[in-house]
C-alpha positions as CSV (number, residue, x, y, z in Angstrom):
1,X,106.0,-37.3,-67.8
2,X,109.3,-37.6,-70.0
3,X,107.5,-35.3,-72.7
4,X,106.8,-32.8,-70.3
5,X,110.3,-33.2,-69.1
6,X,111.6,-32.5,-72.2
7,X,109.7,-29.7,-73.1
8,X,111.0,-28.0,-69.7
9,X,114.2,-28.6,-70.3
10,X,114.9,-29.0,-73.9
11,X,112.5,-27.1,-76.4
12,X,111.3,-24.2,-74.6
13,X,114.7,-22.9,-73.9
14,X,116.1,-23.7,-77.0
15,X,113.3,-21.7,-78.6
16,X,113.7,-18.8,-76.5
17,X,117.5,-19.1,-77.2
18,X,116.7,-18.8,-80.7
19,X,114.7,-15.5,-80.6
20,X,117.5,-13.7,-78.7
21,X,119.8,-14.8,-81.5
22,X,117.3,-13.3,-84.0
23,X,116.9,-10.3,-82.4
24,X,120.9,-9.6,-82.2
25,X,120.9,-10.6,-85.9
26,X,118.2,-8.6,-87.0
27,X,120.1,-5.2,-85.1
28,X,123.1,-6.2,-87.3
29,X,121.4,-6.3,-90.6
30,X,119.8,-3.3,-89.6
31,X,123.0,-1.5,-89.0
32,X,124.5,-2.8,-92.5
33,X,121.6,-2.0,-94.4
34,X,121.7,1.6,-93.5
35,X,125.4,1.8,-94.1
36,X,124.5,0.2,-97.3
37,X,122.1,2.8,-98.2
38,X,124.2,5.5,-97.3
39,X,127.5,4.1,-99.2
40,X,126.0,2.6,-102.2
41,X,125.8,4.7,-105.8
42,X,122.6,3.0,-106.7
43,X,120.2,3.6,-104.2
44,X,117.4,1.8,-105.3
45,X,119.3,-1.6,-105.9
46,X,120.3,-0.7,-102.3
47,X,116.3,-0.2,-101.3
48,X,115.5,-3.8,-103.2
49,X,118.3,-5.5,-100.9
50,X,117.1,-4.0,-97.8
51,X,113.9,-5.6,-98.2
52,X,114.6,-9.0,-98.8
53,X,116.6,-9.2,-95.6
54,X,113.4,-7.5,-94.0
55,X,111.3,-10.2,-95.3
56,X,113.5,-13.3,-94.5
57,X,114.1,-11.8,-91.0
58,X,110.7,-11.2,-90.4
59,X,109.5,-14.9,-91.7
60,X,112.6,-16.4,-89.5
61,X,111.2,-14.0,-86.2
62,X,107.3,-16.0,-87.0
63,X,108.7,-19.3,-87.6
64,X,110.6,-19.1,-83.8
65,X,107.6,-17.2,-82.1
66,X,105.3,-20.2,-83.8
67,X,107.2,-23.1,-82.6
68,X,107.7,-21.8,-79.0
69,X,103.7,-21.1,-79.0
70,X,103.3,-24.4,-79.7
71,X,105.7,-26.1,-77.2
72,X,104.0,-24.0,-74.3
73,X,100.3,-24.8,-75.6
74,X,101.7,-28.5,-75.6
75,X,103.1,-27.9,-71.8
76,X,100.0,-26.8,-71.1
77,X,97.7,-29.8,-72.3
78,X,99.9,-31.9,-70.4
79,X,99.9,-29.9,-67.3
80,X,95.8,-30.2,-67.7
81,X,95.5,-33.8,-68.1
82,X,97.8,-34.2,-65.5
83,X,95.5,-32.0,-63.2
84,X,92.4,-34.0,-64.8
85,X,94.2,-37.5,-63.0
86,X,95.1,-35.8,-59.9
87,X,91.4,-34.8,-59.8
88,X,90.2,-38.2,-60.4
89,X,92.4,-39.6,-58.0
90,X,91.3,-37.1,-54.6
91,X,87.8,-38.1,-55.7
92,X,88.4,-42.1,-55.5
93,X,90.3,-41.2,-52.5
94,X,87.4,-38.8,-50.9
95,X,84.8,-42.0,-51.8
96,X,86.7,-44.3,-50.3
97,X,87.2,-42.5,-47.3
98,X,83.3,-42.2,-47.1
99,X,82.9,-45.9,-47.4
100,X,85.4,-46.6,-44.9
101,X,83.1,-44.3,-43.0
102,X,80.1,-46.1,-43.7
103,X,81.7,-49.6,-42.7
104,X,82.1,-48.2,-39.6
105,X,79.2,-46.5,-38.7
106,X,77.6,-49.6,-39.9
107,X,79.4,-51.9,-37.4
108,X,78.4,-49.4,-34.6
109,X,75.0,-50.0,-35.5
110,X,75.5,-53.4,-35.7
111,X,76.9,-53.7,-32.3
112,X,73.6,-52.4,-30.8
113,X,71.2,-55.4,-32.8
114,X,70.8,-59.0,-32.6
115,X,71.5,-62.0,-34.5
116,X,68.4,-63.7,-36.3
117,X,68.2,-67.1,-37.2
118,X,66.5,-67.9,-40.7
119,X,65.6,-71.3,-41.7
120,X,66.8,-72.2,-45.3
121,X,64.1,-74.3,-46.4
122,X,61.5,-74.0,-49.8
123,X,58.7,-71.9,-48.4
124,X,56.4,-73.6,-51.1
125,X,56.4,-77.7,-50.5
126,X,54.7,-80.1,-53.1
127,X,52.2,-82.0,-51.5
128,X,52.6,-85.9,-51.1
129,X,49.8,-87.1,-52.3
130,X,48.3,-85.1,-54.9
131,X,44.6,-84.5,-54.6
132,X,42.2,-85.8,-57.8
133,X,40.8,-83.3,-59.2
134,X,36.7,-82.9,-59.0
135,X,34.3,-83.4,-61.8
136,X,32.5,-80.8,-62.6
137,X,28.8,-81.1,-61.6
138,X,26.6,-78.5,-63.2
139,X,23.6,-77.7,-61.0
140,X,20.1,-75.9,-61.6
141,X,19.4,-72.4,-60.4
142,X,16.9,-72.4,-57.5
143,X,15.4,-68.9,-57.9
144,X,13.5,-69.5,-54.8
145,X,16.2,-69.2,-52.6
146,X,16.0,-65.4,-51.9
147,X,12.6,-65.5,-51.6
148,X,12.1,-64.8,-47.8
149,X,15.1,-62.8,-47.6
150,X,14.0,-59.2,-47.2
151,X,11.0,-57.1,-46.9
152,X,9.6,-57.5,-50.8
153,X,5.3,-57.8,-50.7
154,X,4.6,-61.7,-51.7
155,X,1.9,-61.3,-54.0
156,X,-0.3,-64.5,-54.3
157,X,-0.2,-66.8,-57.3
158,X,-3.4,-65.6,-58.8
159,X,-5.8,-66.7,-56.2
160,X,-9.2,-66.8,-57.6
161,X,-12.1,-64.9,-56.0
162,X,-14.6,-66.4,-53.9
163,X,-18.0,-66.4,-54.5
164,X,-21.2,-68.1,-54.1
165,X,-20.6,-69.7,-50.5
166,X,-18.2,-68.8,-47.9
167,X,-15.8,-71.0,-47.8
168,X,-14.5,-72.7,-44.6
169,X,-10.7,-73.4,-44.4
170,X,-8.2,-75.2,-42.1
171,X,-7.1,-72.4,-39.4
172,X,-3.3,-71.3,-40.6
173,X,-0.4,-73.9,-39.3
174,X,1.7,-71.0,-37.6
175,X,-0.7,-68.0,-36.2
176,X,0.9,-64.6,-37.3
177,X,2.5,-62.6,-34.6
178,X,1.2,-60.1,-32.7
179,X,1.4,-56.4,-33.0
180,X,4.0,-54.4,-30.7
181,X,2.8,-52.7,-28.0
182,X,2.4,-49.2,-29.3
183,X,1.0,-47.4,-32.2
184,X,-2.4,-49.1,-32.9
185,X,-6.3,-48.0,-32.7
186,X,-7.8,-46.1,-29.7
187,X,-5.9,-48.6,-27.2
188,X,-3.7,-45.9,-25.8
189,X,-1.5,-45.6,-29.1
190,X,-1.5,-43.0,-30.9
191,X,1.0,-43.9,-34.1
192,X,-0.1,-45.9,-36.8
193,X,1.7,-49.2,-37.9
194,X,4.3,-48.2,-41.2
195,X,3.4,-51.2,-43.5
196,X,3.5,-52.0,-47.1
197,X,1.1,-50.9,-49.9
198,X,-1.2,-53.7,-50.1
199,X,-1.9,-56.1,-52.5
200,X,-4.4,-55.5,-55.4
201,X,-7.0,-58.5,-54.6
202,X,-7.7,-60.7,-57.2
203,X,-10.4,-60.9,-60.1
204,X,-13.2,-62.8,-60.6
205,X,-12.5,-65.5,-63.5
206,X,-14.6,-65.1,-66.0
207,X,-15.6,-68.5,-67.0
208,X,-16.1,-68.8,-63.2
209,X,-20.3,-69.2,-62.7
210,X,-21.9,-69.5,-59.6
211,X,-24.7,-72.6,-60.4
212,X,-28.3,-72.0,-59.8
213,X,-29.1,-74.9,-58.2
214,X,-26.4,-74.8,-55.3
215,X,-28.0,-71.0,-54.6
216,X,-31.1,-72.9,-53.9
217,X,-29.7,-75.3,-51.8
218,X,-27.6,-73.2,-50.0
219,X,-30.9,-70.6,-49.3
220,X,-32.3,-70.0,-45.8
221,X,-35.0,-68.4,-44.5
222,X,-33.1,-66.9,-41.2
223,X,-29.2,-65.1,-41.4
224,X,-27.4,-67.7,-41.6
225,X,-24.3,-68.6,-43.7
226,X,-22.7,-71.8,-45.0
227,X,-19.3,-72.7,-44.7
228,X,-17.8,-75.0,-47.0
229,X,-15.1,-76.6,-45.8
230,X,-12.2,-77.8,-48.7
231,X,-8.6,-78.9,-47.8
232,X,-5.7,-76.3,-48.4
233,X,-2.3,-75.9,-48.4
234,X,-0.5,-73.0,-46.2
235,X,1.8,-71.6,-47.8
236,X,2.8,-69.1,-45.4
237,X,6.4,-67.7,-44.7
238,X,9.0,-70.1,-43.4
239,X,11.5,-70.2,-41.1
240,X,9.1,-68.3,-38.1
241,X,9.9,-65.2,-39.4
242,X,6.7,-64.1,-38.0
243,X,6.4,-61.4,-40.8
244,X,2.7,-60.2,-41.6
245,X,1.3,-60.2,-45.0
246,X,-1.0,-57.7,-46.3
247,X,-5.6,-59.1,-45.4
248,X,-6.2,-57.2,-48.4
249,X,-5.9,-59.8,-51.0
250,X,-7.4,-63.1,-49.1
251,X,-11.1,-61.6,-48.1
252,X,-14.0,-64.5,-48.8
253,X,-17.5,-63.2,-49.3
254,X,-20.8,-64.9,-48.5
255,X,-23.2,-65.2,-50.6
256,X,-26.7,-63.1,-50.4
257,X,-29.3,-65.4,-49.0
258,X,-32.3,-64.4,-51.8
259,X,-36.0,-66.2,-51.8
260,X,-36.4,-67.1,-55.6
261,X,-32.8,-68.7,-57.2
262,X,-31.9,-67.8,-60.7
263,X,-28.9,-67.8,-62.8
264,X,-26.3,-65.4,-61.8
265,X,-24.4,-63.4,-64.1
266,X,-20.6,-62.3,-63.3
267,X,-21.5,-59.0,-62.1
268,X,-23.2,-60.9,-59.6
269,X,-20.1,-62.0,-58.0
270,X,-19.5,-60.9,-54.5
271,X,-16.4,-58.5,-55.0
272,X,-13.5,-59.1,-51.8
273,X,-13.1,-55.7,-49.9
274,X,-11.2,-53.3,-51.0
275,X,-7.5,-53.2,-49.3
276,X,-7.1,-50.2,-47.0
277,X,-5.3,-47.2,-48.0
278,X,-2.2,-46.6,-47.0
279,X,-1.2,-43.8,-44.5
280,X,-1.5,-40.4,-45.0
281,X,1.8,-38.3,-45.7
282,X,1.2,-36.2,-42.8
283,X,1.1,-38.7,-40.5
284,X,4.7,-40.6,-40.4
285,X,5.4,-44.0,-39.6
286,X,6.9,-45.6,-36.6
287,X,7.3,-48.8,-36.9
288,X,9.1,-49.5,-39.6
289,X,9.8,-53.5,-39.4
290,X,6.3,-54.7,-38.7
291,X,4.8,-56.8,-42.2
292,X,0.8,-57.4,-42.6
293,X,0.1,-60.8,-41.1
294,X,0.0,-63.7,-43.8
295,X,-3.6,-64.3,-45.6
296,X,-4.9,-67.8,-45.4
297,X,-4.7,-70.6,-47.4
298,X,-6.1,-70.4,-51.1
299,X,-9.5,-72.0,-51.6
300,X,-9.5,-75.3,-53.7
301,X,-12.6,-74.8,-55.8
302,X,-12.5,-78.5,-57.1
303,X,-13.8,-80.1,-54.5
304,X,-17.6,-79.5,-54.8
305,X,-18.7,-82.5,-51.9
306,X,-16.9,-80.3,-48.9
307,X,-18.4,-80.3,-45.4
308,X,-20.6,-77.1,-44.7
309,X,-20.2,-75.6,-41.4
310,X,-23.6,-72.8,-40.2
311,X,-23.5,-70.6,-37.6
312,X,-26.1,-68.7,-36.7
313,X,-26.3,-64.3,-35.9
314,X,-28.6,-64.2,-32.7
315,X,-27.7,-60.5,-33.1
316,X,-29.6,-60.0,-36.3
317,X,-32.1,-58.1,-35.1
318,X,-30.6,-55.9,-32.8
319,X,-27.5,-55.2,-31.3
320,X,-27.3,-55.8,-27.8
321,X,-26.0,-53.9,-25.3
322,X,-22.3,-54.4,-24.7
323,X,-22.1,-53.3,-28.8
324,X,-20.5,-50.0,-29.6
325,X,-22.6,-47.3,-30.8
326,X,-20.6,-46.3,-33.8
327,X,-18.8,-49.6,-35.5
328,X,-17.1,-49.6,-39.1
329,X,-18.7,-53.2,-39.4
330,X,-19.7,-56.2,-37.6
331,X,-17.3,-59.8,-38.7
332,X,-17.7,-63.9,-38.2
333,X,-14.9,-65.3,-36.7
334,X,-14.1,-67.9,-39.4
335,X,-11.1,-69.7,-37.2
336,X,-10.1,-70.1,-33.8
337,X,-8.1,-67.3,-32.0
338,X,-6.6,-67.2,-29.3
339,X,-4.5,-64.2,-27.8
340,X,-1.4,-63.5,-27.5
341,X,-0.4,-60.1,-25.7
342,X,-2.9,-58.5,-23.0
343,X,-4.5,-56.5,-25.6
344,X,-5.8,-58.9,-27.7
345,X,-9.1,-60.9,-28.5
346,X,-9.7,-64.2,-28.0
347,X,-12.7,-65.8,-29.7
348,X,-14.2,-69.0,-31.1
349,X,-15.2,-69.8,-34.6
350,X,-18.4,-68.3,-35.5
351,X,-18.2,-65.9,-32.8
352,X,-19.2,-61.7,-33.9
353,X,-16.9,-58.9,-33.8
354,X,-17.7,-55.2,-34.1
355,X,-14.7,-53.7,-35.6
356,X,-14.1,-49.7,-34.5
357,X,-10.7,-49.8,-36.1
358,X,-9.0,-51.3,-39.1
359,X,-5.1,-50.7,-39.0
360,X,-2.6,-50.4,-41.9
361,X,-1.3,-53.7,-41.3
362,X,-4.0,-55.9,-41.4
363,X,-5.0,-55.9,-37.4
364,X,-8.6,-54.4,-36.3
365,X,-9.6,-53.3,-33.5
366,X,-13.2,-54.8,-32.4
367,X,-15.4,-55.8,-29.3
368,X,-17.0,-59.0,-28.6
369,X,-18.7,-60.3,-25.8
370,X,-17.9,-57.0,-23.5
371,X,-14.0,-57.2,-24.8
372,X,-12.1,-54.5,-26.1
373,X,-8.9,-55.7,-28.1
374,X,-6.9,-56.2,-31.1
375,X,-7.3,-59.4,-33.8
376,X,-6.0,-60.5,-37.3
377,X,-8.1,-59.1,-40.1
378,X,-7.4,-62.5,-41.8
379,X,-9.0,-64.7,-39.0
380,X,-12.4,-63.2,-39.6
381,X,-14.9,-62.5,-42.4
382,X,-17.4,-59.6,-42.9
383,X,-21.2,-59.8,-42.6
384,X,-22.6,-56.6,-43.2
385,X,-23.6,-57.9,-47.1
386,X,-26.2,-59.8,-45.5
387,X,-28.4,-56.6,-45.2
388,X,-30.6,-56.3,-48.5
């Protein structure tokens, strides 16, 4: 501020002081170097003095101008930075104003809210009594655990074929459910049951022969058939899922009953029926949740000293009357059945069936003894190989 001061008061005047001197100097060498000129005898000795004064006047005129340029460039800076803090300063003002403002508004808004009490306490607390840690136990993987989880085909662990006698079995622990109430045979339903493909049935072993001498003692004259009776093990699906596994791969064949006995070869074999085929394209499912019922048991072929079981066809001959005309083949009950919907069959071991319809699923459709209904596939056994 005293610089600037100064400068107003001091330099700048003095400078301009010192031009207006200069230029009332500069009129009077003027004026003497013309009278000069006009006077002297020597006129170019005259000429050489006029312009040294010309020269020294006109560097004395530069030297004034420069330094009074200089103290207003000077005022100037100062002036500017002077500005520069009167700027800075409105804006501190201006931004304190605004928070001023702010505070304010603020403890309007506070007016309108409520206190809140907070709790200063650790929101994580170590526990008293720290807890041991537990040793590490590694157990096996049961891969079984999944297994009835689903709607995968079981297939059977290699069951072998049966042949030679048919062979009587324990009736299954848990019967398989029964149908639902539409979509099967010539019952009034007109859809056909949505199952799975069924299972390929198994081979004949081939170091599996049939012995000459138990065809010899197992031969009669009339139609009958022998049931040999070995212990099994069900191994149907738990829990009471009542799901229905595919007849196709648990069919037992009876043996041909033939007058002279001789050694068999493995062609020989009775072959199990063939599964039945799946449903057309055309013709789409409706039930969509409805598995084949379970097969029975597989046959234990060690025990050779097994009770036989015979029952007798008294319709060999003939069929009688209640029979259907047109039948796809007529079964043995080989287990006891007994119904469980109106539409069902009930029957007795040993009792015949003429089956009309076979369904996807494993169910038939047969008569016996004057009654139309539906039974498992698995519960029954065909004789129609008994024909030579």
């Amino acid at each position: 501020m005293a610089e600037l001061q100064m400068l107003l008061e001091e330099e700048i005047p003095s400078g301009k002081r010192a031009l207006l001197e200069s230029y009332q100097n500069l009129t009077r060498v003027a004026d003497y170097c013309e009278n000069n000129y006009i006077q002297a005898t020597d006129k170019r000795k005259a000429l050489e003095e006029t312009k040294a004064y010309t020269t020294q006047s006109l560097a004395s005129v530069a030297y004034q101008i420069n330094a009074l340029a200089n103290n207003v460039l000077q005022l100037l800076d100062i002036q500017a930075s002077q500005l520069r803090r009167m700027e800075s300063s409105i804006n501190h003002i201006s931004q304190t104003v605004d928070i001023h403002k702010e505070k304010v508004a603020r403890r309007e808004i506070g007016i309108l809210t409520t206190n809140k009490n907070t709790s200063r306490t650790h929101k994580i607390i170590a526990p008293a009594n720290m807890e041991r840690p537990v040793r590490y136990i590694r157990k096996p993987i049961d891969y079984t655990v999944l297994d009835d989880v689903g709607h995968g085909v079981k297939h059977g662990n290699n069951q072998p074929a049966r042949t030679g006698t048919l062979s009587r079995t324990n009736p299954p622990t848990q019967k398989p459910p029964s149908p639902p109430m539409s979509g099967r045979g010539t019952l009034g339903r007109n859809t056909p049951y949505k199952t799975l493909e069924p299972v390929k049935p198994p081979t004949v072993p081939n170091d599996y022969m049939t012995s000459p001498a138990r065809l010899g003692s197992q031969h009669s004259p009339g139609r009958t058939a022998s049931l040999n009776q070995r212990p099994r093990t069900h191994s149907g699906s738990s829990g009471g899922s009542g799901s229905r596994e595919n007849s196709g791969s648990s069919s037992i064949g009876i043996p041909i009953a033939v007058p002279t006995p001789s050694p068999p070869t493995i062609g020989q074999v009775a072959d199990s029926p063939t599964p039945p085929p799946p449903p057309p394209p055309d013709e789409m499912p409706m039930f969509d949740d409805s598995p084949p019922p379970p097969p029975p048991p597989p046959v234990d072929y060690e025990d050779e000293e097994a009770a036989v079981v015979q029952y007798n066809d008294p319709y060999a001959d003939g069929d009688p009357a209640w029979a259907p005309k047109n039948y796809i083949e007529k079964v043995v009950a080989i287990y006891d059945y007994t119904k469980d919907k109106d539409d069902e069959l009930s029957f007795m071991e040993g009792a015949i069936i003429y089956v009309i319809k076979k369904n996807d699923d494993g169910w038939y459709e047969g008569v016996c003894n004057r009654v139309t209904g539906l039974f498992p596939g698995n519960y029954v056994e065909s004789i129609m190989h008994y024909a030579d």
